[in-house]
C-alpha positions in Angstrom: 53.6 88.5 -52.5 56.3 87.8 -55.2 56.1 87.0 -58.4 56.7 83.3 -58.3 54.3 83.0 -55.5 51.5 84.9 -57.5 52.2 82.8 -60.4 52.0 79.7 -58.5 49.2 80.6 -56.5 47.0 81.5 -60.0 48.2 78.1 -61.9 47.5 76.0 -58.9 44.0 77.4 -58.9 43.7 76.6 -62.2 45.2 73.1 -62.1 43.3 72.5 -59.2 39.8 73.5 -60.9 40.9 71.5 -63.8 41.6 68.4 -61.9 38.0 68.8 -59.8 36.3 69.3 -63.5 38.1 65.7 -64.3 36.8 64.2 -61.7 33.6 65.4 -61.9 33.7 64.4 -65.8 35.1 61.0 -64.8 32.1 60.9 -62.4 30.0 62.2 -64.6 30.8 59.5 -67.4 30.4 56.7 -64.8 26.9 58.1 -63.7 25.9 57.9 -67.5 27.3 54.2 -67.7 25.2 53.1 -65.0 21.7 55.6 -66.1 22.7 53.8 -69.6 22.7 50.4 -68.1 20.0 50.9 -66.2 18.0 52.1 -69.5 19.0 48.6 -71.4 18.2 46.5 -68.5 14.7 48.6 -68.2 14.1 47.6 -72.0 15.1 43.9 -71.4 13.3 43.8 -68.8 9.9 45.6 -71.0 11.3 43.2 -74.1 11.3 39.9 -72.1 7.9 40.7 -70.8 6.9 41.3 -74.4 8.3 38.1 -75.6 6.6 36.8 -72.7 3.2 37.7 -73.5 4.2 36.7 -77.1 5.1 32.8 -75.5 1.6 33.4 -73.7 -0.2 34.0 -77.3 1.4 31.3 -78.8 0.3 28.7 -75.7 -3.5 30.0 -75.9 -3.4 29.9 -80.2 -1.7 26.1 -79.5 -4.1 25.5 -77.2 -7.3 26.7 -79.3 -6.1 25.1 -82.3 -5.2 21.4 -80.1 -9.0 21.9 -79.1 -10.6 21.9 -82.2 -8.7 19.8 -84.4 -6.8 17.7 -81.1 -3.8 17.8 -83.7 0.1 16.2 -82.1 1.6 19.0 -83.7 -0.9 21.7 -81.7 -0.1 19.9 -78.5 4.0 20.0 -79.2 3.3 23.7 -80.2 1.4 24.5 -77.0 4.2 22.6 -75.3 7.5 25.0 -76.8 5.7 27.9 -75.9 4.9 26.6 -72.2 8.6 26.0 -72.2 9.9 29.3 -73.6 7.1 30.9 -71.0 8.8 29.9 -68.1 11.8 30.8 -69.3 11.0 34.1 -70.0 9.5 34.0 -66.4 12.7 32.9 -64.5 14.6 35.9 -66.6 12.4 38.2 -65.3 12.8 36.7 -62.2 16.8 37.5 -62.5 16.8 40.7 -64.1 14.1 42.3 -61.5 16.1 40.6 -58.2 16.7 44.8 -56.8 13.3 45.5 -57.2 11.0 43.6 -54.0 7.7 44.9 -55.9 8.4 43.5 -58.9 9.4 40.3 -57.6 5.9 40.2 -56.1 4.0 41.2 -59.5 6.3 38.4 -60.9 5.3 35.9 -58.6 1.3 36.3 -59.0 2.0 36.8 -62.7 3.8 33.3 -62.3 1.6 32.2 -60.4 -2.0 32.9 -62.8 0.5 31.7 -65.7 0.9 28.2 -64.0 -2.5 27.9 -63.3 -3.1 28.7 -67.0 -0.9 26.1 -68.2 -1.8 23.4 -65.7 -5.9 23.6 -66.5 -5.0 23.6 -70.0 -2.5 20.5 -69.8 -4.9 18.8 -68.3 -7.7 19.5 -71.1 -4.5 18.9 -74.0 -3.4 15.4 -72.3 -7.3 13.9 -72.0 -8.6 11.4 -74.9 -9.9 12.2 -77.8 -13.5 10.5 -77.8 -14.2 12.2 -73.7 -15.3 15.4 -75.5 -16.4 16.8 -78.4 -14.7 19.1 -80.1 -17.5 21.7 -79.9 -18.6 21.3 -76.6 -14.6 21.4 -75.4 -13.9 24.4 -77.8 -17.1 25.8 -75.9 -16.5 25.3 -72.2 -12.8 26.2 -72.1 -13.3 29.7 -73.8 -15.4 31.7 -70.8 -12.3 30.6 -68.6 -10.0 30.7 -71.0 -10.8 34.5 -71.2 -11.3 35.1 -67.7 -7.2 34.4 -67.2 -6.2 35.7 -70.4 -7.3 39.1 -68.6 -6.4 38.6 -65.6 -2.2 38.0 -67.2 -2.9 40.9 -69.2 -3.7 42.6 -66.2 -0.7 41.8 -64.5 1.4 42.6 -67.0 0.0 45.9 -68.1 0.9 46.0 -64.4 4.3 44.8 -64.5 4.9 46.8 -67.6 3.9 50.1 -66.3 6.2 49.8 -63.1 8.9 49.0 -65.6 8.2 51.9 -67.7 8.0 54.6 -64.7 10.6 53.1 -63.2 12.8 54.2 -66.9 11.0 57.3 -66.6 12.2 58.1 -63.4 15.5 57.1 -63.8 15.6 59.7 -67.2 14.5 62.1 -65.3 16.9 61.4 -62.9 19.6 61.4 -65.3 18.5 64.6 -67.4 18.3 66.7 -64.0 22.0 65.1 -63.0 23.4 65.9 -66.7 22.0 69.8 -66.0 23.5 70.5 -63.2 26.9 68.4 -63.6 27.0 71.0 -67.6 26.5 73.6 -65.6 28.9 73.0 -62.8 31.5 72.3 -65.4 30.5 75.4 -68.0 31.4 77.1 -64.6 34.5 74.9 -63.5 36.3 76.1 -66.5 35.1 80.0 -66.7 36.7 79.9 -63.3 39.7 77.8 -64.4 40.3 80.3 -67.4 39.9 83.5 -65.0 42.7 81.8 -63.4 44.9 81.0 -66.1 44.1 84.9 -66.9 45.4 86.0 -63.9 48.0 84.4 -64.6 49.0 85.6 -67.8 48.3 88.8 -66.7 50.8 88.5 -63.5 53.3 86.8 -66.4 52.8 90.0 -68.8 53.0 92.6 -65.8 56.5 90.6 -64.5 57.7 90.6 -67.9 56.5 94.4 -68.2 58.0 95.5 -64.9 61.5 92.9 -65.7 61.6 94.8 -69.0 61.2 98.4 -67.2 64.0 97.1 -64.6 66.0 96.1 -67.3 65.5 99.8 -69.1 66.3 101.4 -66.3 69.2 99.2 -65.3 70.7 99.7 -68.8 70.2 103.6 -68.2 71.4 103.1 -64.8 74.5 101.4 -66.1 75.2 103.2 -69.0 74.9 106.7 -67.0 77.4 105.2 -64.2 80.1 103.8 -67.2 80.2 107.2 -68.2 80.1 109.0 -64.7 83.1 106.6 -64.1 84.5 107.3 -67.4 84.5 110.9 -67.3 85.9 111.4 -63.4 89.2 113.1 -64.2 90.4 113.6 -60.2 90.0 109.7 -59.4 91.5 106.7 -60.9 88.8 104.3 -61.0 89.6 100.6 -62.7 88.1 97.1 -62.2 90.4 94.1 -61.3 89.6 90.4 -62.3 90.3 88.3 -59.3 94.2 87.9 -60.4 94.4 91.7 -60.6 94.5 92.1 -63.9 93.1 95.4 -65.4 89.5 95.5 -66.7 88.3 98.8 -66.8 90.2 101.8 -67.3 88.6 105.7 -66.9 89.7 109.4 -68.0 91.3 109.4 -64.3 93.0 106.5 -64.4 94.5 107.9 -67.8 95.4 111.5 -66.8 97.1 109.8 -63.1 98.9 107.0 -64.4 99.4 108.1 -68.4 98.7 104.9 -70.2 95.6 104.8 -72.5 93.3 102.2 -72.1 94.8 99.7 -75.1 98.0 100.3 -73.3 96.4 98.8 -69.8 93.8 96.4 -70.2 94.8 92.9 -69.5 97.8 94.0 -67.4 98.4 93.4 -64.1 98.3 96.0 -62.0 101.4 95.4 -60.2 103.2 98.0 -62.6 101.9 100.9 -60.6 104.3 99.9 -57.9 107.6 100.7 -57.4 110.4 98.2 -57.1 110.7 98.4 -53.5 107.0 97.5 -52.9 107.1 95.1 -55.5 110.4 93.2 -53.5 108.0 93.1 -50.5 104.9 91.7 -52.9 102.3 94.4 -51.5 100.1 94.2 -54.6 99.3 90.8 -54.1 99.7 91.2 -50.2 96.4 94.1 -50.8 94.5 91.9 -52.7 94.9 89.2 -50.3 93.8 91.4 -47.2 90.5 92.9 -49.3 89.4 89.4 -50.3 89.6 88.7 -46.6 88.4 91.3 -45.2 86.6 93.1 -48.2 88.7 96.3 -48.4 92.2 97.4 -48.0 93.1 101.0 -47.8 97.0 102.2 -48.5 99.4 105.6 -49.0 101.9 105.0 -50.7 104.5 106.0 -53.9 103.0 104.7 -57.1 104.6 105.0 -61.1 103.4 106.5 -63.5 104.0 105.5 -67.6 107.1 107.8 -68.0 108.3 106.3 -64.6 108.0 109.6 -62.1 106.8 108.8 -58.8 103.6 109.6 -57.3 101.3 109.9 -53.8 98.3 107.8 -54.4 95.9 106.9 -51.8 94.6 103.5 -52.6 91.3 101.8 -51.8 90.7 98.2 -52.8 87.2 96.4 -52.6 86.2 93.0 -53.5 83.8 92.1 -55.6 81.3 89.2 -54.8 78.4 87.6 -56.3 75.3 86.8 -54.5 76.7 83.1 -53.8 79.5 84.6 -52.2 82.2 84.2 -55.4 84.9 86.5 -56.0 84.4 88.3 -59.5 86.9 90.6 -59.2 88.1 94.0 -57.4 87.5 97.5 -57.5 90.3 100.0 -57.4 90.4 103.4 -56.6 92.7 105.9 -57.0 93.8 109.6 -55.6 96.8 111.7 -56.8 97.7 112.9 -53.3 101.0 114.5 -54.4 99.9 118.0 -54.0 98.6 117.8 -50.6 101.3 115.6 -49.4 103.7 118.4 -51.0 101.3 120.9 -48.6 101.3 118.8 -45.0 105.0 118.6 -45.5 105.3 122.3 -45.8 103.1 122.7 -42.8 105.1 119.9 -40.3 108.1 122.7 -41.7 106.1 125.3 -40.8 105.0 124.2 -37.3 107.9 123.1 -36.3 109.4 126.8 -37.0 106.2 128.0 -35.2 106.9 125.9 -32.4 110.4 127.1 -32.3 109.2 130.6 -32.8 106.7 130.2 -29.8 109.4 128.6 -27.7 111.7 131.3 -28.5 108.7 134.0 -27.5 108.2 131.8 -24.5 111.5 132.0 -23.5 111.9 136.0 -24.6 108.5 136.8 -22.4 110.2 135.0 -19.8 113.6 136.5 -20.0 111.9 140.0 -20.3 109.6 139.3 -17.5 112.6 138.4 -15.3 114.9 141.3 -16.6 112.5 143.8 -16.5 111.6 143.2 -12.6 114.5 144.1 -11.3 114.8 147.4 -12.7 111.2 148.7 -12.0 111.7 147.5 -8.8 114.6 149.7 -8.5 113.1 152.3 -10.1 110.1 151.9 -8.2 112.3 151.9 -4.9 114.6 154.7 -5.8 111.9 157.2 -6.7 109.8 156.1 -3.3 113.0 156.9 -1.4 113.7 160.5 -2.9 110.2 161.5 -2.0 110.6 160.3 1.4 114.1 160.7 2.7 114.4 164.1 0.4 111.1 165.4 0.1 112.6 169.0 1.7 114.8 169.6 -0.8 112.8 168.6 -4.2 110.5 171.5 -5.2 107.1 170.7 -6.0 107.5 170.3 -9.7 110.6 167.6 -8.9 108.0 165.8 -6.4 105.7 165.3 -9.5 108.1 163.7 -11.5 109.2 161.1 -9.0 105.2 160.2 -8.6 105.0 160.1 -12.9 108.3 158.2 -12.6 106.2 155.7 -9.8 103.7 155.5 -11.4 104.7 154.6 -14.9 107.1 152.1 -13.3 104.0 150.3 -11.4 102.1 150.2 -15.1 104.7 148.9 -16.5 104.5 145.7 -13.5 101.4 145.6 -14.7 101.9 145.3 -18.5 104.2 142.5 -17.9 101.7 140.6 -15.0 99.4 141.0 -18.3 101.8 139.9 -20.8 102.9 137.0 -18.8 99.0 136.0 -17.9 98.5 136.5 -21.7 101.1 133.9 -22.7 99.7 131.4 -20.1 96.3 131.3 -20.7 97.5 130.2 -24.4 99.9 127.9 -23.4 98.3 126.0 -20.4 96.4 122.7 -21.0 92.9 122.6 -20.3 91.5 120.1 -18.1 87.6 120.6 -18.5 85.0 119.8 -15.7 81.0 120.7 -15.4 81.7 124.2 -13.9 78.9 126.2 -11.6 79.1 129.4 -13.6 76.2 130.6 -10.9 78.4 130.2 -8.3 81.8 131.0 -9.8 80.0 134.9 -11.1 78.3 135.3 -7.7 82.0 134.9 -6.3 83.6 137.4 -8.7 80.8 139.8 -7.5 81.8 139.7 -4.2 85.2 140.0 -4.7 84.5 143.7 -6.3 82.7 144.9 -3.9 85.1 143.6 -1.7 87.6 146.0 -3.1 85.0 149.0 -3.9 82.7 148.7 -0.7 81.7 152.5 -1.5 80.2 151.5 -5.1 76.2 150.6 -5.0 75.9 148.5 -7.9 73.0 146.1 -8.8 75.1 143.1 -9.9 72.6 139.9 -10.9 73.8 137.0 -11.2 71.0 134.4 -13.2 70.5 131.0 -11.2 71.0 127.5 -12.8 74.0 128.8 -14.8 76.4 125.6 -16.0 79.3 124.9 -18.4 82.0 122.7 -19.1 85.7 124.0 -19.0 88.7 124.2 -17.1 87.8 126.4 -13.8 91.0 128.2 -13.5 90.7 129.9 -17.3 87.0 130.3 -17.1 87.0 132.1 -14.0 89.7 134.8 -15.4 86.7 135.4 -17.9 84.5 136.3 -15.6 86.6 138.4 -14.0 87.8 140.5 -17.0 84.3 140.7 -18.5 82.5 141.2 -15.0 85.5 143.8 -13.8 85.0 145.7 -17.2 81.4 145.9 -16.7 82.2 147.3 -13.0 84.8 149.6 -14.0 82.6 151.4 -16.9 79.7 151.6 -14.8 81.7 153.7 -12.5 79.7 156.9 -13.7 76.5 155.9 -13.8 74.5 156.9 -10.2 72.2 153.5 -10.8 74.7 151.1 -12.2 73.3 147.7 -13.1 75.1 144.8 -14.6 73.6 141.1 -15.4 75.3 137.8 -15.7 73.0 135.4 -17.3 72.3 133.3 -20.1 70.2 133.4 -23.7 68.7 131.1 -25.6 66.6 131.0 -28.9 66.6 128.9 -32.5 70.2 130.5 -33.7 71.6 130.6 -30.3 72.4 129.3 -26.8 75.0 131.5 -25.4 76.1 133.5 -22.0 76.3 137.1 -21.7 77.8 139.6 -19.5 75.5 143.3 -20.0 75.9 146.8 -18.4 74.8 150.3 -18.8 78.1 151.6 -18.7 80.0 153.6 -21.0 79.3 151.4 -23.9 81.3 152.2 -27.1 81.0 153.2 -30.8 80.0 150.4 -32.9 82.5 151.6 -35.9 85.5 150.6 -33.6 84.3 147.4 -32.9 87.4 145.9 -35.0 89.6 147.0 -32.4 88.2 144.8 -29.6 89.7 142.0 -28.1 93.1 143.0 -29.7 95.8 143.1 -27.4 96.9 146.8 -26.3 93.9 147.8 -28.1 92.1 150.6 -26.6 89.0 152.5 -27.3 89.5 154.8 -23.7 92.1 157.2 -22.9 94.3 155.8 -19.5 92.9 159.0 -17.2 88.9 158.6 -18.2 89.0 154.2 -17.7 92.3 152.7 -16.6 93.8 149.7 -18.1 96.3 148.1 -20.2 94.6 146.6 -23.2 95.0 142.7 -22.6 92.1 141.6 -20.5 89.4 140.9 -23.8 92.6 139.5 -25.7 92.8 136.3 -23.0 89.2 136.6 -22.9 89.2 135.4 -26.7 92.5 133.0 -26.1 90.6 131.6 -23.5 87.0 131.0 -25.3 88.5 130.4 -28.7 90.7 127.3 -26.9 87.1 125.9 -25.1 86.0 125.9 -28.8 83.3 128.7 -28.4 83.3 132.1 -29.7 82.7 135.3 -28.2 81.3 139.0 -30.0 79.5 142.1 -28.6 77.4 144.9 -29.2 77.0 148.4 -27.7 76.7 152.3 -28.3 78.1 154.7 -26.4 76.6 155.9 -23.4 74.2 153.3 -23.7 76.1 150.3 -22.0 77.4 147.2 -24.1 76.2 143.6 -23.8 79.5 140.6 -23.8 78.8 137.0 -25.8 80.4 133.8 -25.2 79.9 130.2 -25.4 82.2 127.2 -25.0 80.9 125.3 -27.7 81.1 125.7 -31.3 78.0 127.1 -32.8 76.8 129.3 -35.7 78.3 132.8 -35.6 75.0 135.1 -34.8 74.4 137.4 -38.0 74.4 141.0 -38.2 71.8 143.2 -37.6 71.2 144.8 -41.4 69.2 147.8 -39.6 71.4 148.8 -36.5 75.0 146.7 -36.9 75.0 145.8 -33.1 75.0 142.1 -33.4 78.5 140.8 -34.7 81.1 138.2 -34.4 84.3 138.0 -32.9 85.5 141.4 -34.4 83.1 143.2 -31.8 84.1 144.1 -28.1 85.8 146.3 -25.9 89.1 145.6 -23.9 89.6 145.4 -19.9 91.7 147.0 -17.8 
């Protein structure tokens, strides 16, 4: 969750608790409004039945007093209090209209009250001389009593409701206030945890926006002067009119102007006039605000006004809205190498020439030298047969030297000419069935030596891509070597198969033949280069040097390994790999510098 969402999330909490507390406060306040006015109305309701039996006390002391001394004044006074009685009664009536019960007590209270008064109105309005004062003052006071208790009666009664009634109802509001303190003592502990979360998710953002800042200044200042110090790369910053704002050690040693020299310049000065005629500078900036980057070779000036190859790479700048701030330039001196690939289009066009001229020499030699073997060839062939009677033995041996080094030197040129070719010729690669193409070569030897018994295995499930033609003349040499310098062993046995492990994946070709001495491996695969004399193996010295044409032009490499006497074992892939390492302990295990020629 993010920092804004946290923050919001913990405040909102708080807010939330906050605004639950007010209500609950607001509640709260109402609650003790209403306890408070139930309270005062529970007290009028207690004083107005006070003032009641006050009114009631007032009647009887009228009333006693009008008895004795039958006095107008005792009879109005015993009248006001009647008056203010049912007053007082009618109030009640009001102020207890929730409470059914009370409305009952009210009514029999009413009720004994009215019977009071009537009995006694009667007594108060007869005549003076119908009865004496003592015998009146003597038969009223045994009832008189009587519902004097029974209206105290009622409102003890009346009273006592009314006072459990307030009882309950502080009770009620005690028990409410409890629980509503505690619920908001709680409220805010909670709010305040939240507020702390928050300030603790405000000091760790703060912490970790001061740590990003720290590291971004460290970041920053370790790049300005990474990009300061680069000495092989101009590297400057552009404002979006390409004007210079940054200028390294790189951009000084290229271009020679310090930076108080640059800054604020445009940097259309680093072209020459001919670009600047065409308007490339602004014609780059254009293309890498468009398209974000522009890359160009070209001439470029320096201060003192020589001439330079610069390769040029121009990025834009954008803000996260999308706004162009600016561009960033880089810069390479090129001169050097551009100095070097000129040399080498020089070069390989003499090379080319060279190899057409060999081409055409090989070709020309080939030709001329045909003719006169043949002859020679011919000539000699002739002597031995139409003159054979009169050349001495000694004269018939050197017509058969002369033969023979005439047919060796077909050879040498069939060689040479196959040599050339397998250099020359294009490659057209296809998945090749090595399986099949070796099993083919195998039959074709014994074809030609039916008397041999060699034990020739070919490995199944053998494939490769290359061109046929070329790969097949691989096989040939590599598989004819192996048959030729087996020729001595009574149980020759050669293998055409395939290795594989964590350093390499690679074909082989082994015998126990001859084998050779691992101190002459440099000699291999070297044209003419032999490591048998011509009577012991025959040959010419050029088979293992198309052999490495041919697998160093499928991109693979080829090496060897052998002792003498002890047979030799033939590497090669078609694919670039690792070159196998040496073997510290024997030095059989090398790379292309290992080998033995064909015949």
């Amino acid at each position: 969750m993010s920092f804004k969402n946290k923050l919001a999330v913990a405040l909102g909490m708080a807010l939330a608790v906050l605004f639950c507390l007010g209500v609950l406060s607001y509640w709260r306040t109402i609650q003790d409004d209403q306890n408070q006015a139930w309270v005062v109305h529970t007290h009028t309701v207690i004083e107005t039945l006070d003032a009641t039996r006050a009114e009631l006390m007032g009647a009887q002391s009228a009333h006693l007093s009008f008895l004795l001394s039958r006095g107008k004044d005792d009879a109005a006074r015993f009248n006001a209090a009647v008056s203010l009685c049912r007053q007082n009664l009618a109030e009640l009536r009001r102020l207890t209209s929730d409470n059914l019960e009370q409305q009952r007590r009210l009514s029999d209270f009413d009720a004994q009250v009215m019977a009071r008064f009537s009995g006694v109105q009667n007594r108060v309005s007869l005549p003076p001389n119908k009865l004496s004062p003592g015998a009146r003052a003597l038969s009223d006071s045994a009832a008189e009593a009587q519902l004097s208790s029974d209206i105290q009666d009622r409102m003890a009664e009346i009273r006592g409701a009314e006072e459990q009634l307030l009882a309950q109802r502080d009770l009620k509001a005690k028990n409410s206030s409890h629980v509503v303190k505690i619920v908001i003592i709680f409220g805010y502990a909670i709010a305040l945890l939240f507020f702390l979360a928050a300030a603790m998710t405000v000091l760790r953002e703060m912490d970790r926006h001061t740590l990003t800042e720290q590291t971004l200044r460290q970041s920053e200042e370790r790049f300005r002067l990474m990009i300061s110090e680069v000495r092989d790369y101009a590297i400057i910053l552009l404002d979006p009119d390409g004007r210079v704002v940054t200028w390294n050690a790189g951009a000084q040693r290229i271009k020679g102007y310090g930076s108080e020299e640059i800054l604020g310049r445009h940097f259309s000065q680093f072209y020459p006039p001919e670009a600047l005629r065409e308007d490339k500078p602004a014609a780059e900036l254009k293309i890498a605000a468009e398209d974000g980057r522009v890359e160009d070779e070209g001439w470029r000036v320096r201060k003192d006004g020589s001439l330079f190859w610069a390769n040029v790479v121009i990025t834009a700048l954008r803000d996260e809205a999308g706004r162009l701030r600016g561009f960033a330039k880089l810069s390479r001196d090129m001169t050097e190498r551009k100095r070097i690939e000129r040399e080498l289009e020089i070069r390989n066009a003499q090379l080319l020439a060279s190899n057409a001229e060999l081409e055409a020499f090989c070709y020309s030699v080939s030709h001329d030298l045909r003719a006169p073997l043949r002859g020679i060839d011919g000539f000699s062939l002739a002597l031995l047969e139409d003159y054979s009677a009169q050349i001495d033995e000694t004269g018939r041996n050197y017509l058969q030297r002369v033969r023979t080094g005439a047919q060796r030197m077909g050879i040498l040129i069939d060689n040479l000419l196959m040599l050339s070719h397998v250099t020359r010729v294009e490659i057209n690669r296809q998945p090749i069935d090595l399986t099949e193409m070796g099993r083919s070569v195998a039959q074709e030897l014994r074809r030609i030596n039916p008397e041999r018994n060699v034990e020739l295995i070919v490995e199944p499930g053998l494939r490769a891509d290359g061109d046929p033609h070329l790969v097949r003349t691989v096989l040939e040499n590599l598989l004819g070597n192996a048959w030729k310098f087996t020729l001595k062993r009574e149980h020759a046995r050669i293998e055409f198969g395939q290795i594989r492990d964590h350093q390499t994946c690679a074909f082989f070709v082994r015998d126990n033949g001859a084998g050779f001495n691992q101190s002459y491996a440099h000699r291999l695969f070297g044209a003419f280069q032999r490591l048998h004399a011509n009577d012991e193996f025959p040959g010419t010295g050029v088979g293992l040097a198309s052999v490495l044409r041919i697998v160093t032009r499928h991109g693979g490499r080829i090496w060897a390994r052998g002792a003498v006497h002890q047979g030799a074992v033939f590497y090669f892939t078609f694919v670039p790999h690792p070159t196998p390492a040496e073997d510290a302990t024997n030095g059989e295990q090398y790379d292309l510098a290992g080998g033995r020629q064909s015949g």
